[in-house]
ZAFIDO-816629 format. One record per residue (C-alpha): x, y, z; residue in three letters; residue number from 1. Coordinates in steps of 0.2 Angstrom, whole numbers. Each point is the difference from the previous one (the first is absolute). Example, Ala and Ser with C-alpha at 12.3 -4.5 7.8 and 13.67 -1.06 7.14 Angstrom:
u  v  w  residuo  num
62  -22  39  ALA  1
6  17  -3  SER  2
This chain:
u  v  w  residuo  num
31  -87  -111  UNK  1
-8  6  17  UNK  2
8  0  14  UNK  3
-8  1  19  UNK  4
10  9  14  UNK  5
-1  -8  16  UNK  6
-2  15  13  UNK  7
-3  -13  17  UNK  8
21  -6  -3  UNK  9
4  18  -5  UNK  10
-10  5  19  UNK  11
11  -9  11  UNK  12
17  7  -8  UNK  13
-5  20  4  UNK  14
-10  -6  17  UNK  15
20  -6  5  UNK  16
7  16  -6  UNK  17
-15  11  6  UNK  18
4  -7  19  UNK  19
21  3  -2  UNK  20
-9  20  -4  UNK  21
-12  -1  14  UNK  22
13  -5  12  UNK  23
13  14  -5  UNK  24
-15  12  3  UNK  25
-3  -5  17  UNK  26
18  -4  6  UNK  27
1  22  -4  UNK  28
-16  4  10  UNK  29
-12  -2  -16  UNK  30
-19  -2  6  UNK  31
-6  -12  -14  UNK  32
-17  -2  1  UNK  33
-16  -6  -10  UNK  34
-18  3  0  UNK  35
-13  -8  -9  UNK  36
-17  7  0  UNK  37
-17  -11  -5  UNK  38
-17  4  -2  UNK  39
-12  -12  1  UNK  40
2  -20  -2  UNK  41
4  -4  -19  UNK  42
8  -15  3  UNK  43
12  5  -16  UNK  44
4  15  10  UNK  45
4  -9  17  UNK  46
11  -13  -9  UNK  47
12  14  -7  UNK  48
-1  8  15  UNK  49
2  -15  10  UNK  50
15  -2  -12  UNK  51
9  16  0  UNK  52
0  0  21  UNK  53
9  -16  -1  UNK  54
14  4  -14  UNK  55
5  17  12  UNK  56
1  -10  16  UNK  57
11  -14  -10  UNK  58
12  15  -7  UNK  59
0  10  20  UNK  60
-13  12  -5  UNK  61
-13  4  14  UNK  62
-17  -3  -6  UNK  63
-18  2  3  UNK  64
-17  0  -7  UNK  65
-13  13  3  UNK  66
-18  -8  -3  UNK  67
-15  10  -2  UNK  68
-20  -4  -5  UNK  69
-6  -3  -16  UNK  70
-13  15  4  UNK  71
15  14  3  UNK  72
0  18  -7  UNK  73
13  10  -10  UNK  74
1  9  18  UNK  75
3  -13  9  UNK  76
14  -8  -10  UNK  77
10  16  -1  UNK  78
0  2  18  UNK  79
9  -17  3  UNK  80
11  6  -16  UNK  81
4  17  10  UNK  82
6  -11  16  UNK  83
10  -10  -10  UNK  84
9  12  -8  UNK  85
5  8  16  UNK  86
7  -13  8  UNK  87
19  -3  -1  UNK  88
1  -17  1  UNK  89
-12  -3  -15  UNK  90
12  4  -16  UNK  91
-12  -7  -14  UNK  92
-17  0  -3  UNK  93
-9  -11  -13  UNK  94
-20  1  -1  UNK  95
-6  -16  -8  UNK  96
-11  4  -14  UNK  97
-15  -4  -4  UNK  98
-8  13  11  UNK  99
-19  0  3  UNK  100
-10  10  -14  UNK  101
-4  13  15  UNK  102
17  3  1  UNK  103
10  15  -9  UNK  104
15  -9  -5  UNK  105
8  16  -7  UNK  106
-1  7  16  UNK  107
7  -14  9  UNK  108
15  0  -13  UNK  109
4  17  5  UNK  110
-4  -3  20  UNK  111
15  -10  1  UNK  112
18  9  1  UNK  113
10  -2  -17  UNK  114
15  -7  11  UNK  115
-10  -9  7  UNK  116
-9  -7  -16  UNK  117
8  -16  -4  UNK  118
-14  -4  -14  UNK  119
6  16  -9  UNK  120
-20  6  -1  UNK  121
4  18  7  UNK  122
0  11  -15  UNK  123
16  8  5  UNK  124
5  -16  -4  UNK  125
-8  -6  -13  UNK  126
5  17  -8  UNK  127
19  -4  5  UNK  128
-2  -14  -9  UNK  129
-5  6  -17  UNK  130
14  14  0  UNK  131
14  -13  2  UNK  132
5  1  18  UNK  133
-9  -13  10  UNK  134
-3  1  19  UNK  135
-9  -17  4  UNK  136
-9  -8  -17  UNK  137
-16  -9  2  UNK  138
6  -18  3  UNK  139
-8  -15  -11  UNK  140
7  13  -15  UNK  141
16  1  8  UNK  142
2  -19  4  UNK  143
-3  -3  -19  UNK  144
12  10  -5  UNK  145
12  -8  14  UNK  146
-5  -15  -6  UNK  147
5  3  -18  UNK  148
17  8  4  UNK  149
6  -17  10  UNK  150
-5  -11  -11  UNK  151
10  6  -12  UNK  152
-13  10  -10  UNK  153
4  16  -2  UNK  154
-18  10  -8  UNK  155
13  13  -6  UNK  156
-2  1  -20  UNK  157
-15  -13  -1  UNK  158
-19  2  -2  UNK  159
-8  -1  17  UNK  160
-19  -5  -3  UNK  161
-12  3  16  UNK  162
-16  -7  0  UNK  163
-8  10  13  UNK  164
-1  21  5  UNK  165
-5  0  21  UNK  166
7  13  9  UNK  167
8  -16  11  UNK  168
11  -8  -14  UNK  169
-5  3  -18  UNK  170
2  20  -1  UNK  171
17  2  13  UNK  172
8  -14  -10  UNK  173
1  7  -16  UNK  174
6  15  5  UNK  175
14  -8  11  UNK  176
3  -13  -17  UNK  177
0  18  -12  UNK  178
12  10  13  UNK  179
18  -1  -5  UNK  180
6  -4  16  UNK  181
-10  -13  3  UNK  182
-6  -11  -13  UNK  183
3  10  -18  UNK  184
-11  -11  -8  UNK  185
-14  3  -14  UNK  186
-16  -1  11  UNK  187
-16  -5  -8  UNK  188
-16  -1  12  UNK  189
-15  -8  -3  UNK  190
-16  -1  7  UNK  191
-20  -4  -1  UNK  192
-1  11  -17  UNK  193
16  -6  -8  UNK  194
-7  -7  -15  UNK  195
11  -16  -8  UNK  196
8  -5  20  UNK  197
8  -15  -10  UNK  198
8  9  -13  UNK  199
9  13  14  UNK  200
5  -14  11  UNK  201
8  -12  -15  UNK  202
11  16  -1  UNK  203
7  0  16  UNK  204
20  -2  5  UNK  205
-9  -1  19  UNK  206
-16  -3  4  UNK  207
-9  6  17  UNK  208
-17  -2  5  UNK  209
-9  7  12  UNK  210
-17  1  -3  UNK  211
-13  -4  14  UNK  212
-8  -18  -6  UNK  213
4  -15  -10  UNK  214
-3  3  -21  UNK  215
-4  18  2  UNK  216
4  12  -12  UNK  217
């Protein structure tokens, strides 16, 4: 039988515990601080934006949002990049993807400083990640995983199907599901060529999809 995990109940335990963390950090000095960049208007993009802003100020954490135009260049979105990584009072940086097709998104993954690279796009660490040793993992994979583990299902042992490769979930999941300290499951990742989808998911201990529309294989 299937069972459905519901995330929203789980979200108000660790926003509890987040702010008992937030407040240590700055009753010792801590800067904790939060920027959210978006380009353009997609009203998705400003919803989770939108969203994000409000969870940090609820947990302490100082927030902003840096807008820019639809029409911006690689350029110009590495220069607002470049100031927020040198500024003190900004401690983590997330860039809400999708990006404009004129923009290099590779470029603005490496534009931001690891330690400051709470989505975990950097390579340094995304390469930390595939040897073991984690600095900040990208976060929908890492809320999944969080999610697994409090409800009281381990992946450890089981056959972890994922329905989806994107660079933003579907590839840093299985790696973080495979990895010993994390998940030390048996990872099977499927995607638009897979041929059979039913017969790989029927086998599933855990299920996880992540593809980008409804019915799509």
């Amino acid at each position: 039988m299937a069972i459905l995990l519901d995330g929203k109940a789980l979200a108000f335990e660790i926003k509890a515990e987040l702010k008992k963390r937030v407040d240590k950090l700055k009753a010792s000095g801590r800067q904790v601080g939060l920027a959210a960049v978006l380009v353009g208007d997609n009203p998705a993009s400003e919803v989770y934006v939108r969203n994000k802003a409000k969870f940090s100020e609820d947990i302490g954490v100082y927030s902003e949002i840096a807008r820019l135009p639809a029409k911006s260049t690689t350029i110009g979105l590495i220069t607002v990049v470049l100031a927020l990584n040198d500024r003190p009072d900004i401690t983590g940086i997330i860039v809400q993807s999708p990006l404009p097709k004129q923009i290099n998104e590779r470029e603005i993954s490496e534009g931001v400083l690891p330690h400051k690279d709470v989505d975990g796009f950097h390579p340094q660490n995304l390469g930390r990640l595939i040897l073991g040793r984690p600095n900040y993992a990208p976060c929908t994979p890492a809320a999944i995983l969080e999610l697994l583990n409090r409800y009281g299902h381990s992946p450890a042992g089981k056959h972890c199907v994922i329905v989806g490769r994107g660079n933003i979930v579907g590839k840093p999941l299985a790696i973080m599901l495979a990895e010993k300290t994390l998940g030390n499951a048996t990872v099977t990742v499927c995607h638009s060529a897979t041929r059979d989808l039913a017969q790989h998911t029927r086998q599933a201990d855990i299920l996880i999809v992540a593809t980008g529309s409804p019915s799509s294989r």
